[in-house]
Each structure stands twice: as structure tokens, then as C-alpha cells.
MARZA-905845 format. One record per residue (C-alpha): x, y, z; residue in three letters. Coordinates in steps of 0.001 Angstrom, whole numbers. Example, Ala and Ser with C-alpha at 12.3 -4.5 7.8 and 13.67 -1.06 7.14 Angstrom:
REM MARZA-905845
REC         X         Y         Z     r
REC     12300     -4500      7800   ALA
REC     13670     -1060      7140   SER
This chain:
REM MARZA-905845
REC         X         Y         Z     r
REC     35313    154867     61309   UNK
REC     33581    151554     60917   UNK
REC     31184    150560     57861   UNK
REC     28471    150246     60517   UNK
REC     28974    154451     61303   UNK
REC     29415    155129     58390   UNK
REC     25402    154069     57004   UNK
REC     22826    154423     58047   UNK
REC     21175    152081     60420   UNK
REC     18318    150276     59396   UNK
REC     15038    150026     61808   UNK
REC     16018    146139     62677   UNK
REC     19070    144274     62973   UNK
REC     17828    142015     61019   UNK
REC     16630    144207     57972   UNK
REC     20439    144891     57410   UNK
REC     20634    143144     53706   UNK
REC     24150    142236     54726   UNK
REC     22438    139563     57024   UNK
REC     20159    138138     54206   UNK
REC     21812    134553     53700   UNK
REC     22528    133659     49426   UNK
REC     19274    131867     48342   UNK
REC     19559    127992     47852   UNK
REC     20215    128339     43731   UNK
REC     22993    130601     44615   UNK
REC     24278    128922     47503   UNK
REC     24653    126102     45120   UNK
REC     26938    127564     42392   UNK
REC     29230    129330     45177   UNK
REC     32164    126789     45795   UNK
REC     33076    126090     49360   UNK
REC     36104    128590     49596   UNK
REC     32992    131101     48291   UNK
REC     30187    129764     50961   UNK
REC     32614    129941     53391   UNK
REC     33806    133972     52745   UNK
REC     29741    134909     52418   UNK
REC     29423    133143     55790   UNK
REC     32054    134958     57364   UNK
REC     31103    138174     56123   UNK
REC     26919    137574     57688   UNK
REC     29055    137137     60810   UNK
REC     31234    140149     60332   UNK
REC     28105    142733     60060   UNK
REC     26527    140121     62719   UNK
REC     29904    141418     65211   UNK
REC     29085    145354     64509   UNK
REC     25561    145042     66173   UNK
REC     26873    142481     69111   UNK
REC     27294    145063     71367   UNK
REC     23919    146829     70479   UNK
REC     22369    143767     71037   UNK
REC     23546    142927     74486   UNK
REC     20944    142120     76848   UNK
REC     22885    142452     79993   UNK
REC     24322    139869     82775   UNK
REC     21200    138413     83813   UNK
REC     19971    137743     80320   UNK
REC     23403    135727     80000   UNK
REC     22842    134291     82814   UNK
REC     19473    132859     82429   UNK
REC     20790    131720     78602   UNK
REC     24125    129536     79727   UNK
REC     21928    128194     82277   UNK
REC     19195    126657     79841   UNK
REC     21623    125470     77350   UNK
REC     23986    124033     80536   UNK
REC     20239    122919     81881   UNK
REC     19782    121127     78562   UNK
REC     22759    119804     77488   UNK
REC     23547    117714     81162   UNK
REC     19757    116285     80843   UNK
REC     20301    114826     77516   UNK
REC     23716    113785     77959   UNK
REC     22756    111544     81250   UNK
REC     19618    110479     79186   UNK
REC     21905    109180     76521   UNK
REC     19898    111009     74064   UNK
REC     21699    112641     71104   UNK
REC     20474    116543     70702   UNK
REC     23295    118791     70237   UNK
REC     22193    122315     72484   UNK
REC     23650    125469     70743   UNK
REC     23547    129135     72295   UNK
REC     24378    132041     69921   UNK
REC     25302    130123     66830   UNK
REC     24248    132081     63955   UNK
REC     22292    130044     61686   UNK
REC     21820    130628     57673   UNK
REC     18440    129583     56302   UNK
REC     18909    130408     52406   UNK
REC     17052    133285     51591   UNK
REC     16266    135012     54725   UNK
REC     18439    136909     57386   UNK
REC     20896    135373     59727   UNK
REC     19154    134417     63043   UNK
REC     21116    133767     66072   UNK
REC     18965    131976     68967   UNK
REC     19871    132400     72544   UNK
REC     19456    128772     72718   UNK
REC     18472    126221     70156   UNK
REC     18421    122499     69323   UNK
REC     19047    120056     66938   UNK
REC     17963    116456     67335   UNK
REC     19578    113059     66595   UNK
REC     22544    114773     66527   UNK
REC     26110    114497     68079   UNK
REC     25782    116672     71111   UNK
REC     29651    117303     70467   UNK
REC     29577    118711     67608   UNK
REC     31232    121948     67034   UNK
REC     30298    124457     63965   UNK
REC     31096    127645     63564   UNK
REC     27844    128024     62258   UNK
REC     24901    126071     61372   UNK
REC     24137    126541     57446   UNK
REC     20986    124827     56612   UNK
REC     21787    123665     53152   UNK
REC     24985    122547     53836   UNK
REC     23754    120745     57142   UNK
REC     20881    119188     55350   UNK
REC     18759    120204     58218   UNK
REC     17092    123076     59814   UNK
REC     16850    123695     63614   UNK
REC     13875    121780     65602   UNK
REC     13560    124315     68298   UNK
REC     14630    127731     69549   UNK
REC     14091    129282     72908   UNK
REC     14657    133182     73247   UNK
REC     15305    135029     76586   UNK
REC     14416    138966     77259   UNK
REC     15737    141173     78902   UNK
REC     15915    144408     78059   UNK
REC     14880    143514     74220   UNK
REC     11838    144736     72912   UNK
REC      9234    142349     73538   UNK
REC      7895    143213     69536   UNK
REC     10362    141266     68393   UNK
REC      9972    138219     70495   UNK
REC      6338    137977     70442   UNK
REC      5751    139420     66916   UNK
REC      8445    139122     64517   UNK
REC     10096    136221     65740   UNK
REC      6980    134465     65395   UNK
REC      6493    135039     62340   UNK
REC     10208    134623     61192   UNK
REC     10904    131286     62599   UNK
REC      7640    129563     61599   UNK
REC      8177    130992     57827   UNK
REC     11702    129044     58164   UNK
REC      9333    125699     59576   UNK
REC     11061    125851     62843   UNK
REC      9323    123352     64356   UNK
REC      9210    124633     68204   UNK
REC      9650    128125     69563   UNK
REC      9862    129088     73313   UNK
REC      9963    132787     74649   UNK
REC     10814    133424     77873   UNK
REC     11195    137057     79908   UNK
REC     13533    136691     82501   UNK
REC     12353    140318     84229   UNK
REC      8478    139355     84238   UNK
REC      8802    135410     84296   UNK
REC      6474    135412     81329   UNK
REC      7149    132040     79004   UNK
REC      5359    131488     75940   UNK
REC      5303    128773     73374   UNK
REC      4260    128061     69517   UNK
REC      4321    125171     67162   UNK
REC      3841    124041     63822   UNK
REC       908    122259     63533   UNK
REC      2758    120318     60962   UNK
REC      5788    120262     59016   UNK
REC      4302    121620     55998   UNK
REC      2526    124941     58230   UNK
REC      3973    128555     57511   UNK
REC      2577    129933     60557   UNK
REC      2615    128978     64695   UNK
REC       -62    127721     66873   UNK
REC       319    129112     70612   UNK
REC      1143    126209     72717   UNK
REC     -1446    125689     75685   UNK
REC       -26    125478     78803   UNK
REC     -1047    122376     80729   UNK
REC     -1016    122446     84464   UNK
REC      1150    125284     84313   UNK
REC      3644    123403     81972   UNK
REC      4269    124120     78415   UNK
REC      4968    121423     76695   UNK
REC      7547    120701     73965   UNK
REC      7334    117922     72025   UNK
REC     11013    118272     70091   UNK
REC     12506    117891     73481   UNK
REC     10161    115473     74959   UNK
REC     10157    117865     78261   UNK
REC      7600    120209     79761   UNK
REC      8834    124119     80877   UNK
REC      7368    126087     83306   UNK
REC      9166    129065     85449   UNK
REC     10130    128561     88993   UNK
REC     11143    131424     91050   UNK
REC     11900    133287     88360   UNK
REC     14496    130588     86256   UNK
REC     13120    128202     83469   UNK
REC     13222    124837     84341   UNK
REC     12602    121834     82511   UNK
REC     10721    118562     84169   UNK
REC     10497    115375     82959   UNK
REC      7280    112943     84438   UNK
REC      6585    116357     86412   UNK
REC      9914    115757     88514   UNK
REC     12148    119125     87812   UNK
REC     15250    118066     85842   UNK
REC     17998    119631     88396   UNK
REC     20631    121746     86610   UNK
REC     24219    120855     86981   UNK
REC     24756    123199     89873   UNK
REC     22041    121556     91973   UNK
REC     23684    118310     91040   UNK
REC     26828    119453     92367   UNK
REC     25377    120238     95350   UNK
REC     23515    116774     95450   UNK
REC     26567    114975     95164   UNK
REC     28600    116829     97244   UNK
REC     25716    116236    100107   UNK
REC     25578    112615     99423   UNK
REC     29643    112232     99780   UNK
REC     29529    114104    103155   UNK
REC     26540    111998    103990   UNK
REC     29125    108832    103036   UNK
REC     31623    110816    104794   UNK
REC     29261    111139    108009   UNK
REC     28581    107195    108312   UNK
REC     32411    106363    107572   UNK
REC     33062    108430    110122   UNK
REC     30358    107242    112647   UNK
REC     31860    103577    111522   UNK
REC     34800    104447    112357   UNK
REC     34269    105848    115870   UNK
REC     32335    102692    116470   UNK
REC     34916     99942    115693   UNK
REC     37247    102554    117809   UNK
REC     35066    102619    120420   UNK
REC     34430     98363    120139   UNK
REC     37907     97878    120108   UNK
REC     38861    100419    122766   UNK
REC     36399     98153    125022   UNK
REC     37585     94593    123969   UNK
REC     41147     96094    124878   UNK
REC     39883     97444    128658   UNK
REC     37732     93986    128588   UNK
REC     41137     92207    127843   UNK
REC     43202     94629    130459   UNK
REC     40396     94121    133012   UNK
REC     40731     90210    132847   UNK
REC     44972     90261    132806   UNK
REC     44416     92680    135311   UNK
REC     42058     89869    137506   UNK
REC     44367     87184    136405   UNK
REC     47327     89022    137761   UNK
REC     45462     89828    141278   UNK
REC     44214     86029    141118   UNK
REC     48139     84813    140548   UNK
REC     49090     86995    143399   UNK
REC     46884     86089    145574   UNK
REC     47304     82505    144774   UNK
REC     51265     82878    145381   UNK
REC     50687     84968    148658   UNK
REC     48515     82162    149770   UNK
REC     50891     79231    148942   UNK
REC     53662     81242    150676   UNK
REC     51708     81836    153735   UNK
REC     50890     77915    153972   UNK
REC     54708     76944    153332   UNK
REC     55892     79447    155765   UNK
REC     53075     78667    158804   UNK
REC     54235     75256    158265   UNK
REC     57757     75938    158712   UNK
REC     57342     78027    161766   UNK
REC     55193     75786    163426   UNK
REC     57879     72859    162629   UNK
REC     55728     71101    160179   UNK
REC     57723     68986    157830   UNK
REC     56905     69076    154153   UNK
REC     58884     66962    151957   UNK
REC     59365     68387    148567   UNK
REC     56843     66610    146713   UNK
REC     54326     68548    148938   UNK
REC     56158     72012    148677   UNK
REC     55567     71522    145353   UNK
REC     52017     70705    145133   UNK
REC     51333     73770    147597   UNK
REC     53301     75846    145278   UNK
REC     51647     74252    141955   UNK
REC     48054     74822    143197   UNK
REC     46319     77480    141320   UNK
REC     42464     76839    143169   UNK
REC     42509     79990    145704   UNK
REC     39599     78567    147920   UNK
REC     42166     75366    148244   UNK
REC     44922     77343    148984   UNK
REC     42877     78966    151753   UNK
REC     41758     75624    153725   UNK
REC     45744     74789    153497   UNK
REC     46240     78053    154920   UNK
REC     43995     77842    158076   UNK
REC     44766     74133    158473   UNK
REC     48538     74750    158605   UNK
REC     47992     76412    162204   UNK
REC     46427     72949    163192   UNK
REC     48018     69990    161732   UNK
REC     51166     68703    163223   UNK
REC     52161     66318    159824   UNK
REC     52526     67240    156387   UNK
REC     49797     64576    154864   UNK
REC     47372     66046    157506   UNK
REC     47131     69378    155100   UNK
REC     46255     67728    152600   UNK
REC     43212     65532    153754   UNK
């Protein structure tokens, strides 16, 4: 039977005191073999209640796509904010949280913990955002509220992916224990950690930058793959064009060989229809004019020859 079964369960995850993270002076005299094993045992208990906590498909949905959402923007930005989702982080002194989504800025967006423990980080988180499902909305609205601004979590965004609801507090200032609600603007929310307004559109949380929606990576995708058959389309259309070009220079080119060759035929039947009316009317040509009846290549030439070789009597007559 596991240790979970085996006590009794306490009225919130988080009021297990396995979850409560060493304070800092302890944290301090533990060596790192002994950080490490008090780390691994938070996540341990943290495992038991996973499947308890579960939110369901959509809820895991709408989570991978914000941190997905996120991660993309800032990545083509340039900008260096490394996007977590369920990495269980250790303030010293209080209870494990474990944000659906949270971020860190100025930091290496590929940067892998296992865990993200505050004193040994040097840092806190700058901003969480929470999705519901089929959690009670107590804890969103009420404790976590509380429980992040006591920790100075600068930013914290709650959003119901059943009603659409999306909600928003911030410290006033570094030093402030508790949150102010963050007034929506035009129907944005807007968080200053991320430099980026939210707002829910048909029922997803989007982000939008200069009040143009930051597509997700899916939409890119699709945006790319649009613009390549686009590309695709005009190469194509190209294509057909210098085929179509090229199939009419070539019947251009077979229409003139084909003229030339009715034009050299016509020439040749010509010349051998003055020769031969010569010879049958006893005409003498000496070779030097056979040749120049044979060498002419002007048709309407060979065509006054032609008629005047059933008149002439002497060769030099068919040629004046």
C-alpha cells in the first residue's frame, strides 16, 4: 500500500508538510548530495497526488499550447525567457508549487532543470499563468493569489479554459506581499514581465503584440505551408508559360521552314517549267542561262520566265 493510503489526506495538496521546501538557513547547511535527496523527495509526495490532480485532455491541451505559444514568440523575437510548464519550483519555506506554465526572464530559453530551486537559482519566477479545468476555482482565484504574491511573484495570470474567464494580478512593486487585479484594457490584459497583452479568442488564450495576435506555431505551419504552395502555384504558372512561349516560337519556326519549303518548291517547279517549255518549244539555252534559271530564287521572276518561254524564240529574249 503506498505512504499516500496509508495517511490521511490533508484538505489541500499543498498543506501536505512533505511539500513544505527546507527554509533558506537550512537549505544552507544541507550539502548538495543533501539538497538534492530533499528535492527529490518534494517531488516524490509531488508524484502520489499527480494523478489526483489531473485536469483532463483539454486542460493539457490549452497548457502545451501557451507554453509552445510562448516559447516560438520569444525565440523568433530573439528575446531570452526560458517558458517552463509543470516544473516544480522550491521557494524556501513554503510548499512546492508547480505552475501550468511559468517564466523566467533573461534567461537561456534552453535551459533544462529538473527543478527550479530558488536559492540555488538565485532567482524566483517573474510570472505564472494557471489553466482550469475541472480544478476548483478557490484555489485559483483565492489561494493562489495569495500564495504566489507572498513568494513576490511578480505576475500571475488565471485562465478557465471551460468558461473563457482570464484574470490577472500584479505586484505593485517588488517589495508588495499582496496582488493588485490587473485592469483589462480594451479587452487585453496586460503583462508587463512578458511585454505582451492576453485576451481569449474563441475560447484559446492568445497573446498579441502591437494588438496583432502572435500566431502559434501551428498557424505558422499552416502559413508557411500556404506561402510554399503559393510559390509552388507561380512556378508552376511560370512554367506553363515559358512552355507555352516556347511551344509557339517552335510552331512560329515550323510555320516559316514550312513556307520556306513551299517557297523552294515552288521556286524549283517554276524553274523546271521554264527550262522544259523552252526545250519543247526548241529554244536553245546555253548553260550559263540553265543555270541562272535554275539559280533564281525571286518566284515573281521565275513566273515572267515562265509565261515568256511560250513566246520568245532565243534564249537572251527570256531574259530581257
Amino acid at each position: 500500500m503506498s505512504t499516500l493510503s496509508q495517511r490521511p489526506r490533508p484538505l489541500r495538496v499543498w498543506d501536505d508538510p512533505r511539500l513544505r521546501v527546507p527554509d533558506e538557513e537550512a537549505w544552507l547547511r544541507m550539502t548538495p548530495h543533501e539538497r538534492e535527496a530533499a528535492a527529490e523527495a518534494i517531488e516524490a509526495v509531488l508524484d502520489e497526488y499527480r494523478e489526483a490532480m489531473s485536469e483532463g485532455t483539454r486542460h493539457v491541451k490549452r497548457k502545451m499550447g501557451i507554453a509552445l505559444d510562448l516559447d516560438a514568440h520569444f525565440r523568433r523575437t530573439g528575446r531570452q525567457v526560458y517558458i517552463g510548464s509543470e516544473l516544480a519550483v522550491l521557494y524556501p519555506g513554503e510548499p512546492v508549487i508547480v505552475p501550468d506554465v511559468l517564466a523566467v526572464i533573461d534567461c537561456d530559453p534552453d535551459y533544462e532543470p529538473e527543478r527550479w530551486v530558488v536559492l540555488d537559482e538565485k532567482r524566483g519566477i517573474d510570472l505564472v499563468i494557471e489553466v482550469r479545468n475541472l480544478g476548483k476555482k478557490h484555489k485559483d482565484l483565492v489561494e493562489n493569489v495569495r500564495d504566489y504574491a507572498r513568494v513576490r511573484i511578480p505576475e500571475y495570470f488565471s485562465y478557465d479554459c471551460r468558461s473563457g474567464a482570464l484574470r490577472g494580478w500584479r505586484l505593485a512593486d517588488p517589495k508588495a506581499q499582496s496582488y493588485a487585479p490587473i485592469v483589462p484594457q480594451g479587452g487585453y490584459l496586460r503583462s508587463q514581465v512578458l511585454g505582451l497583452d492576453l485576451a481569449v479568442v474563441h475560447n484559446r488564450l492568445r497573446f498579441f503584440s502591437n494588438e496583432s495576435m502572435i500566431p502559434s506555431e501551428s498557424e505558422l505551419v499552416t502559413r508557411l505551408q500556404s506561402l510554399v504552395d503559393e510559390r509552388q502555384v507561380e512556378r508552376d504558372d511560370a512554367a506553363r508559360q515559358r512552355d507555352d512561349a516556347t511551344r509557339q516560337r517552335d510552331d512560329a519556326a515550323r510555320q516559316r521552314d514550312d513556307a520556306l519549303d513551299r517557297m523552294a518548291r515552288v521556286q524549283a517547279t517554276l524553274a523546271r517549267s521554264v527550262l522544259e517549255t523552252c526545250r519543247l518549244r526548241g529554244v536553245e539555252l546555253d548553260d550559263r542561262q540553265r543555270a541562272r534559271v535554275a539559280a533564281e530564287g525571286d518566284v515573281a521572276t521565275l513566273a515572267v520566265w515562265a509565261e515568256r518561254a511560250f513566246e520568245v524564240t532565243r534564249g537572251e529574249d527570256l531574259f530581257a
